[in-house]
N, CA, C and O atoms as a printed pandas DataFrame, in Angstrom:
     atom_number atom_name residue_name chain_id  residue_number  x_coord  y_coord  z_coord
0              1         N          UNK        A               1   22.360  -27.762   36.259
1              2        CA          UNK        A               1   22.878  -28.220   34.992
2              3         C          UNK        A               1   22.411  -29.652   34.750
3              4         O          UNK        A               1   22.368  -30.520   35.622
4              5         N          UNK        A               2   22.092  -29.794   33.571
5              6        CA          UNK        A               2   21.147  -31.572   33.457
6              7         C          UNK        A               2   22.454  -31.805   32.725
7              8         O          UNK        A               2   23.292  -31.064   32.210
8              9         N          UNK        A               3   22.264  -33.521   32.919
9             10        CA          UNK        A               3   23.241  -34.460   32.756
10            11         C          UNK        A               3   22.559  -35.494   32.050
11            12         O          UNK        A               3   21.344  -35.571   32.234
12            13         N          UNK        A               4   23.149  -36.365   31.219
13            14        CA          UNK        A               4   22.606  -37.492   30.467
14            15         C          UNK        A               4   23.382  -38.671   31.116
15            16         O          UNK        A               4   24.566  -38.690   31.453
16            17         N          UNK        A               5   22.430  -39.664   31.215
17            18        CA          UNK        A               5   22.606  -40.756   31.800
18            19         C          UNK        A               5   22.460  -41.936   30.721
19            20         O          UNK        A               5   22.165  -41.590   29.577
20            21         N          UNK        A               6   22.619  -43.118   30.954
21            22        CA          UNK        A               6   21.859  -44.265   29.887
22            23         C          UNK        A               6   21.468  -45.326   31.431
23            24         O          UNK        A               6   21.719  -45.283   32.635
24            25         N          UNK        A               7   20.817  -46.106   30.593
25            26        CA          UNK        A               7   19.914  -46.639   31.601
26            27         C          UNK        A               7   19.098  -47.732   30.917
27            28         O          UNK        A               7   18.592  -47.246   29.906
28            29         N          UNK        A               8   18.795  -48.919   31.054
29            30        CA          UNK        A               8   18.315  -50.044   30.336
30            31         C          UNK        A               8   17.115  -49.833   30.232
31            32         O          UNK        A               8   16.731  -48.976   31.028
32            33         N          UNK        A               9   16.117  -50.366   29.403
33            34        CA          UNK        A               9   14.889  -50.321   28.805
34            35         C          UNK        A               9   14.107  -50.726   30.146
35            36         O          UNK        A               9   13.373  -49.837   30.578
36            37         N          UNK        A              10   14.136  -51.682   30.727
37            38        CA          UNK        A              10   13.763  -52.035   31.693
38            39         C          UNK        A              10   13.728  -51.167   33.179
39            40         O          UNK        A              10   12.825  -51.001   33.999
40            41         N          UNK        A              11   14.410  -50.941   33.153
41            42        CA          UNK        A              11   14.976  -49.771   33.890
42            43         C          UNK        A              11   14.259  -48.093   33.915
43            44         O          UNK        A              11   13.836  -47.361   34.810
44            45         N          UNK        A              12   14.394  -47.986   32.452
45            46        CA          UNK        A              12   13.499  -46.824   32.461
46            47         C          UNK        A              12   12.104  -46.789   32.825
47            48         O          UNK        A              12   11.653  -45.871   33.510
48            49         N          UNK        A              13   11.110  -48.135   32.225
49            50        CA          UNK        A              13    9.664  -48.439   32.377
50            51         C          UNK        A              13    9.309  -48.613   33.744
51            52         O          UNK        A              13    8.212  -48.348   34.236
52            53         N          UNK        A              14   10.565  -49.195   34.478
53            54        CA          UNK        A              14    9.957  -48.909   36.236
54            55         C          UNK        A              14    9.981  -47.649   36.876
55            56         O          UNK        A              14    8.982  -47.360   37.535
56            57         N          UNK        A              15   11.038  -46.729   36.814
57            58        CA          UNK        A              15   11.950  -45.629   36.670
58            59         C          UNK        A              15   10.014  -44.772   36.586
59            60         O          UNK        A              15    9.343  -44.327   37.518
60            61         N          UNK        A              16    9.665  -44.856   35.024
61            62        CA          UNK        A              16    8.776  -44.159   34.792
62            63         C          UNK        A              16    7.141  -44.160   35.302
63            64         O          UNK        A              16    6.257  -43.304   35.286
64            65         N          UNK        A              17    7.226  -45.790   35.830
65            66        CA          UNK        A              17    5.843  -45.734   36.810
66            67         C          UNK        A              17    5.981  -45.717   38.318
67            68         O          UNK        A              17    5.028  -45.711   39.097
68            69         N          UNK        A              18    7.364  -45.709   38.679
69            70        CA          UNK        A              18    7.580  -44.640   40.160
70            71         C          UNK        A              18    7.683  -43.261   40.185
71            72         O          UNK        A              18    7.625  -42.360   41.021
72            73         N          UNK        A              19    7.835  -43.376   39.130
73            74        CA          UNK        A              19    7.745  -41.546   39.360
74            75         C          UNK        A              19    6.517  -40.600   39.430
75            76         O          UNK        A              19    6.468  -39.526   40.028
76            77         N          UNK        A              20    5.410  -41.271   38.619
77            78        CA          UNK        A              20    3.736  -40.916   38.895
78            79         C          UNK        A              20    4.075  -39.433   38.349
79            80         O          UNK        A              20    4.738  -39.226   37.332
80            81         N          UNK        A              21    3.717  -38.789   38.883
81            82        CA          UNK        A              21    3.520  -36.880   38.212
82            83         C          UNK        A              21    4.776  -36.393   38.567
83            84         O          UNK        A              21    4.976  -35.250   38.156
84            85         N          UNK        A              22    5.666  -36.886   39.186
85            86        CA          UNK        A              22    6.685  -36.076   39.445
86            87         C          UNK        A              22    8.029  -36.066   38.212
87            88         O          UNK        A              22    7.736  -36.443   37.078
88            89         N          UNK        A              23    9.305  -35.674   38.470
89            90        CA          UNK        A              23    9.844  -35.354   37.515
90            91         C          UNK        A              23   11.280  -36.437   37.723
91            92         O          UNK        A              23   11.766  -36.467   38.854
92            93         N          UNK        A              24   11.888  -37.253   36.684
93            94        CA          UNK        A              24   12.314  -38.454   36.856
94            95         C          UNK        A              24   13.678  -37.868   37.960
95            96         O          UNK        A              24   14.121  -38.615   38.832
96            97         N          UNK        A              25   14.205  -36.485   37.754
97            98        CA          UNK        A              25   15.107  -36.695   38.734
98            99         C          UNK        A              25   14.692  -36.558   40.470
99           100         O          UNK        A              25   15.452  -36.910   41.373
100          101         N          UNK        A              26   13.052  -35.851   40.711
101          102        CA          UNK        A              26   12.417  -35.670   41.811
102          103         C          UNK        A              26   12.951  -37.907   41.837
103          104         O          UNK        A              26   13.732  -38.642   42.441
104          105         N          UNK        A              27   12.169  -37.989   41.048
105          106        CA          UNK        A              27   11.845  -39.504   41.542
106          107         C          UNK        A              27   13.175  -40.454   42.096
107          108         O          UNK        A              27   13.271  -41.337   42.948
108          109         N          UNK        A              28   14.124  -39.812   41.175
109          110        CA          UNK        A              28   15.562  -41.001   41.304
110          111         C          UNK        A              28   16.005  -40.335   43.043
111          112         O          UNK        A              28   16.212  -41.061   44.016
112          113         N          UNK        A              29   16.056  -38.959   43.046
113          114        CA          UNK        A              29   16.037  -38.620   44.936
114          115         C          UNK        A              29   15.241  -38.999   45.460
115          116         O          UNK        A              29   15.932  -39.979   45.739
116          117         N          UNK        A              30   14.426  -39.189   45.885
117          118        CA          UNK        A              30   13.432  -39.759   46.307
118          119         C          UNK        A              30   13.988  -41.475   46.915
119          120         O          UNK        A              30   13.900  -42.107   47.969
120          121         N          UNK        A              31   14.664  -41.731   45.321
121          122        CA          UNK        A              31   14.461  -43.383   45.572
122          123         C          UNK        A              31   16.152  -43.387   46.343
123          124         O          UNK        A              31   16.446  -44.082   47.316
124          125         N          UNK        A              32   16.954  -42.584   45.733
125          126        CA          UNK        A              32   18.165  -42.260   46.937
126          127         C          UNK        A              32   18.524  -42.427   47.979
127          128         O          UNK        A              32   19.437  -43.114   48.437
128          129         N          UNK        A              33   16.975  -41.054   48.915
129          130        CA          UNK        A              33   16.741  -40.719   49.948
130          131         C          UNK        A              33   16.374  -41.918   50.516
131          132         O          UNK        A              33   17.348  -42.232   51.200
132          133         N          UNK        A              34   15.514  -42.784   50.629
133          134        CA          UNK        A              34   14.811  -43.712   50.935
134          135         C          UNK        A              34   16.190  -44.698   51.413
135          136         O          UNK        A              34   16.420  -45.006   52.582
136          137         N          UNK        A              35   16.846  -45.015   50.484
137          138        CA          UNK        A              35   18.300  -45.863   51.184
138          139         C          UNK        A              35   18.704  -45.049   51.411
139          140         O          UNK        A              35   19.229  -44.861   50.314
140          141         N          UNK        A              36   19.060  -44.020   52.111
141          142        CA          UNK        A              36   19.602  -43.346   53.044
142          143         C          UNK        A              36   19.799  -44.036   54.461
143          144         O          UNK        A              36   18.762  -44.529   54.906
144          145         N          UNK        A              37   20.927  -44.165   55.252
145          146        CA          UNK        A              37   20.410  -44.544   56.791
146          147         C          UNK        A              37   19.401  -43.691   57.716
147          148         O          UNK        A              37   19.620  -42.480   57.752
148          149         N          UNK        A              38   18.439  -44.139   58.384
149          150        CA          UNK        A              38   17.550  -44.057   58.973
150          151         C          UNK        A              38   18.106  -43.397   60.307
151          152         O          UNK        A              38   19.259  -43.609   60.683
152          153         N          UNK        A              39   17.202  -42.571   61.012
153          154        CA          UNK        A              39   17.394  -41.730   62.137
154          155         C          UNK        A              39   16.135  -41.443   62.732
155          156         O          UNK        A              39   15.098  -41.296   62.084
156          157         N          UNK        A              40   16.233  -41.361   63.999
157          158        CA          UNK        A              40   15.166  -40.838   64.640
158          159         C          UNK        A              40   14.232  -39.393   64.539
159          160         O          UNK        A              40   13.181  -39.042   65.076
160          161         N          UNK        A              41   14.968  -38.886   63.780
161          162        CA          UNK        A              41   14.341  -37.411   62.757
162          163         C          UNK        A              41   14.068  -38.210   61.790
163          164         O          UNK        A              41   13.117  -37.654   61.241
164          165         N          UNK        A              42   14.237  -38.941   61.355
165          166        CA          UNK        A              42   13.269  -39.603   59.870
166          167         C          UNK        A              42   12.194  -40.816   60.972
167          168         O          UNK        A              42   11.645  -41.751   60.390
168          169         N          UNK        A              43   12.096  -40.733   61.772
169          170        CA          UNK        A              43   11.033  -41.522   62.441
170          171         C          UNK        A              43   10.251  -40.910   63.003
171          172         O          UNK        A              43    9.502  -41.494   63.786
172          173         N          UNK        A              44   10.128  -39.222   62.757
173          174        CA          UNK        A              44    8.987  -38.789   63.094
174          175         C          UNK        A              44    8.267  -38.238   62.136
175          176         O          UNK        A              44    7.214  -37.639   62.357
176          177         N          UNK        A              45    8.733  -38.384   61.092
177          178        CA          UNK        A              45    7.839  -38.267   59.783
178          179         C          UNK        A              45    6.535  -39.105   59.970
179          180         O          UNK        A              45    5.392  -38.654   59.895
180          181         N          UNK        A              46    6.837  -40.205   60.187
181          182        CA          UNK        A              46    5.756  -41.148   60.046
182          183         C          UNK        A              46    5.328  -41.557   61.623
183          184         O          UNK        A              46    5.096  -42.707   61.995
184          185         N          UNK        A              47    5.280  -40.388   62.435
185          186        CA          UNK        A              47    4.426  -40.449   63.848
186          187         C          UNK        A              47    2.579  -40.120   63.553
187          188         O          UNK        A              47    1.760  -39.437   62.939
188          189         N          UNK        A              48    2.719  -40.873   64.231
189          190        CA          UNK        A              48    1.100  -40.607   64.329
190          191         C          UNK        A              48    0.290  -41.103   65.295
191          192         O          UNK        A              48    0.812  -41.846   66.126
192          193         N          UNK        A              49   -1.055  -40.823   65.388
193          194        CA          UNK        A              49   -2.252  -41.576   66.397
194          195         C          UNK        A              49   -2.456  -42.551   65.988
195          196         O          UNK        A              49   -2.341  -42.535   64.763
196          197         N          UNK        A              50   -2.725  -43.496   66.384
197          198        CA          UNK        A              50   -4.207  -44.348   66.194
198          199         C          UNK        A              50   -4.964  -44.163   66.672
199          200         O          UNK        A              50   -4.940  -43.231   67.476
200          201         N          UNK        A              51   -6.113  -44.923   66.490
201          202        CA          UNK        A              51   -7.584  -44.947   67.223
202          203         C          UNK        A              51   -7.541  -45.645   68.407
203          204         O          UNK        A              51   -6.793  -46.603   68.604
204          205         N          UNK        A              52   -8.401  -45.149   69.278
205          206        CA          UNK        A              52   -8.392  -46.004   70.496
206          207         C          UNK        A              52   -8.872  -47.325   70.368
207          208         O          UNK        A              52   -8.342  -48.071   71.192
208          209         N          UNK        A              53   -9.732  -47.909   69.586
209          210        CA          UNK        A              53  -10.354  -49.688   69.370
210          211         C          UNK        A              53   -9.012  -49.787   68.647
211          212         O          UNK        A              53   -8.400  -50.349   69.555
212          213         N          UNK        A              54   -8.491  -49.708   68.084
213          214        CA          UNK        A              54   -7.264  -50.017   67.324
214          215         C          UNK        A              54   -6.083  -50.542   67.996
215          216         O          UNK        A              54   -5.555  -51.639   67.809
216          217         N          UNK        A              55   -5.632  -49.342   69.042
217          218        CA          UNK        A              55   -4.900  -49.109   70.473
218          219         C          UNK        A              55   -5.352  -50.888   71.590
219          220         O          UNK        A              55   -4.704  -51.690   72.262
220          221         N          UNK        A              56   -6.578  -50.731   71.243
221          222        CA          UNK        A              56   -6.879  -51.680   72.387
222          223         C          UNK        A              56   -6.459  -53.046   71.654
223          224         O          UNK        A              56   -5.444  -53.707   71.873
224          225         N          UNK        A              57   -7.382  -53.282   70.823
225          226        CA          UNK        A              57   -6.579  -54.699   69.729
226          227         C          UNK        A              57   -4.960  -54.965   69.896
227          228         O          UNK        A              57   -4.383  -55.837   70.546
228          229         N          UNK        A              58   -4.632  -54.302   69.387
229          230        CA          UNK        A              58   -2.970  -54.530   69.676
230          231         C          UNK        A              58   -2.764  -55.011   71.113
231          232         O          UNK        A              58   -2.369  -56.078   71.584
232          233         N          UNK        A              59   -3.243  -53.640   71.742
233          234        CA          UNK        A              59   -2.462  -54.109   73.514
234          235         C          UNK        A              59   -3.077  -55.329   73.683
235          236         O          UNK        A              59   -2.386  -55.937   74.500
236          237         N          UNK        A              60   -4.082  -56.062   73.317
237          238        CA          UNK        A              60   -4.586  -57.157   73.731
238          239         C          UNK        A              60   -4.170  -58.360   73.329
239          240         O          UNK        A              60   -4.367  -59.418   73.927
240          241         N          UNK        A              61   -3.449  -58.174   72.066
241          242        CA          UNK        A              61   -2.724  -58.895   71.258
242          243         C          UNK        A              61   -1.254  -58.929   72.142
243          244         O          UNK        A              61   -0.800  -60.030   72.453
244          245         N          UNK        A              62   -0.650  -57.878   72.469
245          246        CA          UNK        A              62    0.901  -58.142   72.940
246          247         C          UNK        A              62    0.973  -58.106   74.229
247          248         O          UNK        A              62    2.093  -57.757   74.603
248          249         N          UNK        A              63    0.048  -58.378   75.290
249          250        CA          UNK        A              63   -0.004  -58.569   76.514
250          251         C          UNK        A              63    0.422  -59.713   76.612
251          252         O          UNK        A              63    1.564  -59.882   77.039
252          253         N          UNK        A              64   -0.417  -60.845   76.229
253          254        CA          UNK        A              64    0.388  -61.970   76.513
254          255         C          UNK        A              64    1.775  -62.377   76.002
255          256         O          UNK        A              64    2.138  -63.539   76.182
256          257         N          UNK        A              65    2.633  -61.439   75.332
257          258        CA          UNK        A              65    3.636  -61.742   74.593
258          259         C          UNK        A              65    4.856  -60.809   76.157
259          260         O          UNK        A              65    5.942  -61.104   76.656
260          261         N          UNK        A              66    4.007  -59.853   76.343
261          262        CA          UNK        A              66    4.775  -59.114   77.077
262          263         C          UNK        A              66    4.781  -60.182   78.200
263          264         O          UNK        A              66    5.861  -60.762   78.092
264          265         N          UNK        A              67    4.233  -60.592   78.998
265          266        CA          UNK        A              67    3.869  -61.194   80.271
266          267         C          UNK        A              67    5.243  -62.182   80.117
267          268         O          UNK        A              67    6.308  -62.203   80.733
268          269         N          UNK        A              68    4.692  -63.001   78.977
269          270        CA          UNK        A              68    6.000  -64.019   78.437
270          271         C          UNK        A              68    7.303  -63.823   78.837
271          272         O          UNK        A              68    8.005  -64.431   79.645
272          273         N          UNK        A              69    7.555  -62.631   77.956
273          274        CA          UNK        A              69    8.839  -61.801   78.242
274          275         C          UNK        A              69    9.375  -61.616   79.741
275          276         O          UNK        A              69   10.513  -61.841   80.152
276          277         N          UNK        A              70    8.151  -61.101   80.521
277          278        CA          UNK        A              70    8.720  -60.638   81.640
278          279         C          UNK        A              70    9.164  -61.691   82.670
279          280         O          UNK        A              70    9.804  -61.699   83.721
280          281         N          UNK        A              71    8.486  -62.633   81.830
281          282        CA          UNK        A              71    8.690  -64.110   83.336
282          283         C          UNK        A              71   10.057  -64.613   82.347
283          284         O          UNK        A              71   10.709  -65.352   83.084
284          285         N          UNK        A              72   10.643  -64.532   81.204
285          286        CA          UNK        A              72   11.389  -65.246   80.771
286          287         C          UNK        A              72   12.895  -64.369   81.098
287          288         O          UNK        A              72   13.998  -64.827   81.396
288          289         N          UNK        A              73   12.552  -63.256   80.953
289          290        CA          UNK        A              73   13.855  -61.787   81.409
290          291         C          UNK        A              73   13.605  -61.258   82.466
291          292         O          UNK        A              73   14.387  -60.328   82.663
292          293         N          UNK        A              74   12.937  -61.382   83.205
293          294        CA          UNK        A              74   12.728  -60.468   84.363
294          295         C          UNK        A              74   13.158  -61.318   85.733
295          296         O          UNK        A              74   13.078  -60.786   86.840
């Protein structure tokens, strides 16, 4: 069953370029969902690989941060 809402001018023009092809109430769930609290089933949505040169940059980057750590907590 659709429902009428009001909603400021301003409001609608952002409203309408987040929504891209989809349909404004897809979009307003969407923007809902998103403040939703967070869970470890919503943290595997966005699992993934990286690349191994990628992989290595980082670790090379937080080694010395880790080392830090370990002499400062350990």
């Amino acid at each position: 069953m659709a429902k009428t809402i009001m909603i400021a001018n301003n409001v609608y023009e952002e409203l309408k370029e987040v929504k891209k092809d989809k349909s404004f109430s897809e979009a307003i769930k969407d923007l809902i969902e998103t403040n939703k609290r967070k869970t470890g089933r919503d943290l595997l949505k966005h699992v993934g690989t990286i690349k191994d040169n990628e992989y290595d940059k980082i670790m090379k980057e937080l080694k010395p941060r880790y080392r830090k750590w370990t002499k400062r907590y350990a």
